[in-house]
Structures are given as C-alpha cells and as structure tokens.
C-alpha positions as CSV (number, residue, x, y, z in Angstrom):
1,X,0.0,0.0,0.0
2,X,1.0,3.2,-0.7
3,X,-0.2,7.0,0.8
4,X,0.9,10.0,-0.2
5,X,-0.4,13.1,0.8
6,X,0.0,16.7,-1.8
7,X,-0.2,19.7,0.7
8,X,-0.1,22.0,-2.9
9,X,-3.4,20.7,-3.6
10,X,-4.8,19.2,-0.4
11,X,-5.1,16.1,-1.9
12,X,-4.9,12.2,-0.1
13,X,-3.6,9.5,-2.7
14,X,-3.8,5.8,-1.5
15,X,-2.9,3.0,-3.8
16,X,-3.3,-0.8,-3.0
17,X,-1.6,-2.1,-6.2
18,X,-0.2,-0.4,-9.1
19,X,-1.0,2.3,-11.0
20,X,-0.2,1.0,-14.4
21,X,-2.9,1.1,-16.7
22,X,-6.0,2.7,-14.6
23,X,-8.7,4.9,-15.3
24,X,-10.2,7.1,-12.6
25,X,-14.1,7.4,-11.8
26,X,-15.4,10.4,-10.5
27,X,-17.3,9.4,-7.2
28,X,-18.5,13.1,-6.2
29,X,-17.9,15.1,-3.4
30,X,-13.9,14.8,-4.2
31,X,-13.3,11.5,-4.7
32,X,-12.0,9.9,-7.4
33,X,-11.1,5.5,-7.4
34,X,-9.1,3.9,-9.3
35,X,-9.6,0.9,-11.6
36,X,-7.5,-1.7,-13.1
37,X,-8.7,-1.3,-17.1
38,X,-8.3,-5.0,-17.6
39,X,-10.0,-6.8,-14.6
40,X,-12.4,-3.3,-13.2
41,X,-10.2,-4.1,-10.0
42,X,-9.9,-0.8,-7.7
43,X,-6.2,-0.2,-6.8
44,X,-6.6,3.0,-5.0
45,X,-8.7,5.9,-4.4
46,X,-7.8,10.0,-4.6
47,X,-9.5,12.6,-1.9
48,X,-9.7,16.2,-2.9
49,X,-9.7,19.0,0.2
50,X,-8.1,16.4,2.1
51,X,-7.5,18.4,5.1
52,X,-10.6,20.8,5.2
53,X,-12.7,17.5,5.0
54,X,-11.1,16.1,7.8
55,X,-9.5,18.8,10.1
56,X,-8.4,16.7,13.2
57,X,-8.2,18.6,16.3
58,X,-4.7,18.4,17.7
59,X,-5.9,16.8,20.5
60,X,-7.3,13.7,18.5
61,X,-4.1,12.7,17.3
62,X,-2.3,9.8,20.0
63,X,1.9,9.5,19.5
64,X,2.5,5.9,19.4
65,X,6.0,5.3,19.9
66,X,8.2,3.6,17.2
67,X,9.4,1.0,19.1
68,X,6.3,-0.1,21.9
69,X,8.4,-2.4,23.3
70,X,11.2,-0.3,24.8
71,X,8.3,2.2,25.8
C-alpha cells in the first residue's frame, strides 16, 4: 500500500496495487477511485480537500512510539 499526501493541492492518494494502466471514476464530493482497465479491479482511491474534510483537532491525534516495546 501506498499513501501520499499533496499539501499544494490538499489532496490524499492511497494505492493498493499499481497504478499502471487505470482509469479514474469520479465518485462526487472529491473522490475519485481507481480501476485496473483490464479486470475493473480498484487499486486506490484519490481525496480532494483532504484536510478541510477532515480537520483533526490536535488533540485527536495519539503518539505511538516507534518501538512499543522499549516504551
């Protein structure tokens, strides 16, 4: 899996499998998936206004340490 995020254009890009040969659908409200031409498999979806759709108060976010076991 991949995620990328574009802070440019506020816009959330996660891919399950590759991106060769896919054609995007236009869900509404900012969301776009994408589809594997041959097998109409979806391999990853694109979110438009990424942050202004989901503006997390600071406080939501938890740190989670990188190693729990030495925490």
């Amino acid at each position: 899996m991949k995620i990328s995020y574009d802070d440019l254009t506020d816009t959330l890009y996660v891919f399950f499998d590759s991106q060769a040969d896919t054609i995007a659908r236009d869900m509404g409200n900012g969301l776009l998936l994408k589809y594997q031409k041959k097998n109409n498999k979806v391999v990853g979806a694109v979110v438009h206004d990424f942050e202004s759709r989901f503006k997390m108060r600071q406080s939501s976010f938890v740190e989670i340490p990188a190693n729990p076991a030495s925490a």
